[in-house]
C-alpha angles and dihedrals in degrees: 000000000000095000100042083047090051081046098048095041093054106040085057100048093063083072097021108138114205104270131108084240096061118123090240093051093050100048089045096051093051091043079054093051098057090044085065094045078050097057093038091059083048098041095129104054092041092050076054096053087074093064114099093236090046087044098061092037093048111044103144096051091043083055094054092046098047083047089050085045092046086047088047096061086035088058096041092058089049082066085061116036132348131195140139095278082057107046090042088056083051090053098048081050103044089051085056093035084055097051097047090044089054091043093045087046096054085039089061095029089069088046093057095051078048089072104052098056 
């Protein structure tokens, strides 16, 4: 479900127009949602992340947590105002969105093999 969101997300952003009914707007915004279910199930081991022995242990994670963090604001100030400046500062977020969240995925991936040996 990751992987076909991130897919998704980024195929329709390539002809996303600048409305909150856009199809970009709506896949991302369900891909973000689950995200969110994502992190809740995983509440305890994200409200971890933020202590100093789980920080240096958990990069990666860390990483993916600070970028949703960084999209969510981005996204919070869309509500707002958008303009070119804007949606140029969501572009340079969501590249490098998109690369921690394939890195993260392949992290955990391996974690989750892991388990079934």
């Amino acid at each position: 479900m990751l992987l076909a969101g991130l897919i998704l997300s980024i195929k329709t952003a390539r002809t996303a127009c600048y409305s909150w009914g856009s199809y970009h707007c709506i896949v991302s915004m369900i891909w973000y949602a689950s995200m969110l279910v994502h992190i809740w199930q995983h509440y305890a081991i994200t409200k971890a992340v933020f202590k100093w022995k789980v920080l240096i242990r958990n990069k990666i994670t860390f990483l993916t947590v600070f970028v949703f963090i960084l999209m969510t604001l981005n996204i919070i100030v869309f509500v707002f105002k958008v303009n070119d400046k804007l949606i140029h500062i969501h572009h340079i977020i969501a590249h490098i969105f998109w690369a921690v969240i394939i890195v993260h995925a392949i992290q955990k991936t391996k974690q989750f093999i892991a388990c079934f040996r």
